[in-house]
C-alpha positions in Angstrom: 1.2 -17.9 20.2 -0.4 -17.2 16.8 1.9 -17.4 13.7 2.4 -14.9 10.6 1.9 -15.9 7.1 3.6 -13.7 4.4 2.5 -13.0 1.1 3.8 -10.9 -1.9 1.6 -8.1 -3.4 1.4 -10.0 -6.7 -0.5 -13.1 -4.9 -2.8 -10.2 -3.3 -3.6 -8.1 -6.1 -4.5 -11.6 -8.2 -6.9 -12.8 -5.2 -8.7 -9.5 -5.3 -9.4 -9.4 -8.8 -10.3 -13.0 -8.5 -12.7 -12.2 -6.1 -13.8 -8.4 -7.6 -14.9 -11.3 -11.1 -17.1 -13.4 -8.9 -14.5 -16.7 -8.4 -15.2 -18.6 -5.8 -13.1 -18.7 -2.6 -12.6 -22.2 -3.1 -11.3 -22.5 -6.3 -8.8 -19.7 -4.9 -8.0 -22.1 -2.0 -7.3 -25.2 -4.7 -5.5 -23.4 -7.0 -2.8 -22.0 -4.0 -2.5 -25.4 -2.9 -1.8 -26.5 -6.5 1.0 -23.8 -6.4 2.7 -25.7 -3.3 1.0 -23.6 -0.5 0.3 -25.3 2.9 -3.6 -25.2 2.9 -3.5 -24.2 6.1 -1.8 -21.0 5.3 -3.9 -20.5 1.8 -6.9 -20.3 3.7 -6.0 -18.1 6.3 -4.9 -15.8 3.6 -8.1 -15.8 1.4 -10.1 -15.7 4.6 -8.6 -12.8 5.7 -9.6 -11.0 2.5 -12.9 -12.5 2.2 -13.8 -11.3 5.8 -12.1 -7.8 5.0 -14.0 -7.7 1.9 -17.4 -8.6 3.9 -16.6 -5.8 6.2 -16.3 -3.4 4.1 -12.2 -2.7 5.8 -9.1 -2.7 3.6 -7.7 -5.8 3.1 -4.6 -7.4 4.0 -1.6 -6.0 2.4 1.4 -8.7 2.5 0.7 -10.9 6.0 -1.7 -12.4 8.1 -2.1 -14.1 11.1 -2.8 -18.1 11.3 -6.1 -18.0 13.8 -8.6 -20.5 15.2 -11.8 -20.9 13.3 -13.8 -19.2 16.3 -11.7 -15.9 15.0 -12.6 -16.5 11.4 -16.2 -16.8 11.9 -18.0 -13.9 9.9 -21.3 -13.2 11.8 -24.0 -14.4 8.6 -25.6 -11.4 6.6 -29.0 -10.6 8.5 -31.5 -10.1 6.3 -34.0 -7.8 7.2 -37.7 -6.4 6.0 -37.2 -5.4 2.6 -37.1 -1.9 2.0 -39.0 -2.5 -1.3 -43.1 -2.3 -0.4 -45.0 -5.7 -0.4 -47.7 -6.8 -2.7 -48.2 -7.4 -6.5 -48.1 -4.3 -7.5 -46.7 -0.6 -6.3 -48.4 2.7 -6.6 -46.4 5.8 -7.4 -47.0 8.9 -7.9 -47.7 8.7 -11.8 -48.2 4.8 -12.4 -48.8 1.2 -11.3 -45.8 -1.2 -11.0 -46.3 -4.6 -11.2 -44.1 -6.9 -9.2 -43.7 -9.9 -11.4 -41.4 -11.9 -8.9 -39.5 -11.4 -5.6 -36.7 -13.2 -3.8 -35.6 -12.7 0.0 -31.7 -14.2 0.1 -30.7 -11.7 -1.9 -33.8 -9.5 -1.6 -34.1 -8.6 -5.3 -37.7 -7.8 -7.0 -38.5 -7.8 -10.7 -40.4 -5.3 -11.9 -42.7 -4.3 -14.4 -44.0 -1.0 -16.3 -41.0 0.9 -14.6 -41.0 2.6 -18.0 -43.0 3.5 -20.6 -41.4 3.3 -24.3 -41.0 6.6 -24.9 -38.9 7.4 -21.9 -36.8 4.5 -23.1 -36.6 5.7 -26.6 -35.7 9.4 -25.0 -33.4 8.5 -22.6 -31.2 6.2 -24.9 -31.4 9.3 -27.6 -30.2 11.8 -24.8 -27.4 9.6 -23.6 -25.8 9.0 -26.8 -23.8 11.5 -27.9 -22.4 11.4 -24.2 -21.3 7.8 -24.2 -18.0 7.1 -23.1 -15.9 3.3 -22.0 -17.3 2.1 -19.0 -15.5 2.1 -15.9 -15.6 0.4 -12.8 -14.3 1.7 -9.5 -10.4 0.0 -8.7 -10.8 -1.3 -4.6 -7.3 -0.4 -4.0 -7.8 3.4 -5.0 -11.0 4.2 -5.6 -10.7 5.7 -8.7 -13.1 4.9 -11.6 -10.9 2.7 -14.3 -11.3 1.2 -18.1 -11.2 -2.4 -17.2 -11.9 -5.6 -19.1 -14.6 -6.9 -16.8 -16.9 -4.3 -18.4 -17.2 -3.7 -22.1 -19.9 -1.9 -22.3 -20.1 2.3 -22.8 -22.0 4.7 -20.5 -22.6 8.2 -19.0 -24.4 9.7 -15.5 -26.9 12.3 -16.2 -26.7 14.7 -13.1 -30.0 14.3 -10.2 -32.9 16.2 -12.0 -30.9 17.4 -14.7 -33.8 18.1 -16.8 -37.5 17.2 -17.0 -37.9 13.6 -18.0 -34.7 12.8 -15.2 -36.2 14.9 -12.8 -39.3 12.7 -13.2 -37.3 9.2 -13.3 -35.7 10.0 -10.6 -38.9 11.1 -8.3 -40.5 7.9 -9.9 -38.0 5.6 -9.1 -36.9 6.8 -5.6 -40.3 6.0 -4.5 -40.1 2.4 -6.3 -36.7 2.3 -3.8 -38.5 3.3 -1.3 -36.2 6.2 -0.1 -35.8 10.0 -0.7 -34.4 11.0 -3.9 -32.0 12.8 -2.8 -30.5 9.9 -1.9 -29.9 8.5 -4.9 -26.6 8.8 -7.0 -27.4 10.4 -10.4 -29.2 8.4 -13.3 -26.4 6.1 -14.6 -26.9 4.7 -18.3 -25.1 1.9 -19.9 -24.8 0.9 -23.6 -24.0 -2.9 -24.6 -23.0 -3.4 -28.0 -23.0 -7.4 -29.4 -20.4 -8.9 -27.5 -20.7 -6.7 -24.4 -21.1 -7.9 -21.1 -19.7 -7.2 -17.1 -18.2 -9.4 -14.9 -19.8 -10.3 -11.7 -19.5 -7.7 -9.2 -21.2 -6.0 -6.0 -22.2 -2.1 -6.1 -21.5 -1.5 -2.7 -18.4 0.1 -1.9 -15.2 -1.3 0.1 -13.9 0.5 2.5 -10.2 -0.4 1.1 -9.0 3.5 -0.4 -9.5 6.9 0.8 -11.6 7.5 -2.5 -14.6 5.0 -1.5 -14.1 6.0 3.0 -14.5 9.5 2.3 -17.7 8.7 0.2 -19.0 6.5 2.8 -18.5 9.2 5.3 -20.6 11.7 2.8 -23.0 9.6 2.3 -23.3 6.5 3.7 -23.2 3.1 2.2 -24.8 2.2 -1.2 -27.9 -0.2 0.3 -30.0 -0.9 -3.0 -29.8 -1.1 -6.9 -32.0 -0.8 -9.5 -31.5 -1.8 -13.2 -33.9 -0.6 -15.6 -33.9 -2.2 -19.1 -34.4 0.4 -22.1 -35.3 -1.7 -24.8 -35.7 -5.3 -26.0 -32.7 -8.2 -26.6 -33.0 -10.8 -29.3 -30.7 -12.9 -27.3 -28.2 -12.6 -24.6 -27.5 -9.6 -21.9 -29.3 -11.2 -19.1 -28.7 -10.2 -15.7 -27.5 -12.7 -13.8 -27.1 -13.8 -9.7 -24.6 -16.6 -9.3 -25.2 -17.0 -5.6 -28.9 -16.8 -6.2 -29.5 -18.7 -9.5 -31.0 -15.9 -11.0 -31.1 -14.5 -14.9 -33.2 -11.6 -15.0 -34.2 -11.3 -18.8 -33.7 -7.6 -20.4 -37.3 -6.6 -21.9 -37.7 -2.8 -22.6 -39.2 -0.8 -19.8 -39.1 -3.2 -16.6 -36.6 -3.2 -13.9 -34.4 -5.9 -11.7 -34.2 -4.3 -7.9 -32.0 -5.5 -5.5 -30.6 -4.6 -1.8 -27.7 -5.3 -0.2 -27.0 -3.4 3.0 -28.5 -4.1 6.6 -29.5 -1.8 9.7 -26.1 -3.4 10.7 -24.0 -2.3 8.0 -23.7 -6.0 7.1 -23.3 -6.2 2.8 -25.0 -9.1 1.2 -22.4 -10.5 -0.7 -25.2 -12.7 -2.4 -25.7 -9.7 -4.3 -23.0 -10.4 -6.3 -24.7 -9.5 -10.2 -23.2 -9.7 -13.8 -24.4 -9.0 -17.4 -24.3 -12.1 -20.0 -23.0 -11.2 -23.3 -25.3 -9.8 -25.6 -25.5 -12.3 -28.6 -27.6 -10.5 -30.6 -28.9 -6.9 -31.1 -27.7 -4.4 -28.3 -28.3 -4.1 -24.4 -29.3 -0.3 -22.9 -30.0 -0.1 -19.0 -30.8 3.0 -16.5 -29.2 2.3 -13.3 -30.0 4.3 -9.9 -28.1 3.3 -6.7 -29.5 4.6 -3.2 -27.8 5.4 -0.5 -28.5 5.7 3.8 -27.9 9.0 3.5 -28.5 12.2 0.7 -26.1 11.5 -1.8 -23.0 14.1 -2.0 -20.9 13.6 -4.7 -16.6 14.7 -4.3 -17.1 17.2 -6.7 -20.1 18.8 -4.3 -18.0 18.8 -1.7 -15.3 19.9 -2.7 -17.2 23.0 -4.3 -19.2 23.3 -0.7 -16.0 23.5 1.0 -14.7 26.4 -1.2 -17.6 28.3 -0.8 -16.8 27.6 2.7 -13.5 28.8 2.7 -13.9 32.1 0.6 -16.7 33.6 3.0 
């Protein structure tokens, strides 16, 4: 007969943030047991959110059960053919990128000539004036929220809002290797000295309404790409803890990295972070894909009242 281990919300709500900023599992695990928790019962709750967290389900909200470690056994992430083409270098419609180096566990890519400097130079000045705090998305509601593990400012230019998007977006889609309409609109990110993001994965939980209803849209995020809009003196690196990867910012090439299987598996490896910028400033494009054409709330919601009115 299996037991039931109780928690309160607060020890919840402190391992998920502990995991959402890249701590280990283990150093969870050690620092429960140094609060006078049988270790027993600390691991089956931080395995219980790890495994709900790799699973994209919602995770536990006050007890779990003590199991065998035949029922904890998460099935390892199966990594497939990348979606990203193979060679050294990748022929688009209007250029030659360059693949300057490649890893397979993560799959991530870095790239070369994504841009040119004057789309740089153009997209920074067209994102200005439209900068806001950044936000990340909170698991528990799926809501997009000011948080200290992101200092920097950004804004999302809509898909093809105008010509030089239109073209990004056409460009880079074929870089991702999937159709542009799946892809989430052109995100841009501003990172003053100082500024820098806590480790984190892009895809999305399945923990809130907010993030299952977007899955159902659209399907899981499966791939990221980080462009780099212009050159830091020192600092802003970004970096892959579970890889031992820093990906240096140098104006006009690109990190790429996937994260989602044929299975629906998420690579947890993925797990990405921006070191502080110690000098000048950080900008970065970023365009996540998704297995399906992207449909933002707002598109549905509007489809929906159409619907409803005819």
């Amino acid at each position: 007969m299996r037991s039931i281990v109780r928690f309160t919300p607060e020890l919840g709500l402190w391992i998920q943030q502990h995991l959402d900023a890249g701590h280990a599992p283990a150093g969870l695990l050690e620092e429960m047991q140094r609060q006078r928790m049988a270790p027993e019962a600390a691991r089956a709750i931080v395995d219980a959110f790890v495994q709900a967290r790799a699973r994209g389900l919602p995770v536990p909200r006050d007890s779990v059960e003590l199991a065998t470690s035949a029922d904890t056994t998460l099935p390892a992430y199966r990594h497939e053919a990348p979606r990203l083409r193979p060679g050294t270098a990748i022929a688009t419609s209007d250029r030659i990128v360059r693949v300057a180096a490649r890893a397979a566990q993560p799959m991530l890519a870095v790239l070369n000539n994504v841009l040119d400097a004057d789309e740089c130079a153009e997209l920074i000045e067209m994102a200005r004036p439209r900068l806001q705090p950044s936000t990340l998305v909170d698991p528990q509601t799926g809501h997009d929220v000011v948080t200290g593990l992101r200092s920097s400012l950004g804004m999302f230019f809509r898909p093809l809002e105008n010509a030089l998007v239109a073209r990004l977006d056409r460009r880079i889609a074929e870089l991702m290797n999937l159709p542009p309409a799946h892809g989430e609109g052109l995100q841009i990110l501003h990172y003053p000295r100082g500024a820098g993001s806590a480790p984190h994965c892009d895809f999305l939980l399945r923990s809130n309404p907010a993030n299952q209803a977007s899955i159902a849209r659209s399907g899981q995020r499966v791939s990221t790409m980080v462009c780099y809009l212009n050159d830091v003196p020192e600092g802003g690196e970004t970096v892959f803890p579970e890889a031992g990867w820093a990906v240096s910012p140098q104006r006009g090439h690109a990190v790429y990295f996937e994260y989602c299987n044929s299975l629906d598996q998420l690579d947890h490896a993925s797990l990405h972070g921006s070191s502080a910028v110690v000098r000048g400033e950080k900008w970065v494009a970023t365009k996540w894909m998704r297995q399906r054409p992207f449909v933002s709330a707002a598109q549905a919601q509007a489809r929906a009242a159409t619907a409803g009115a005819a």
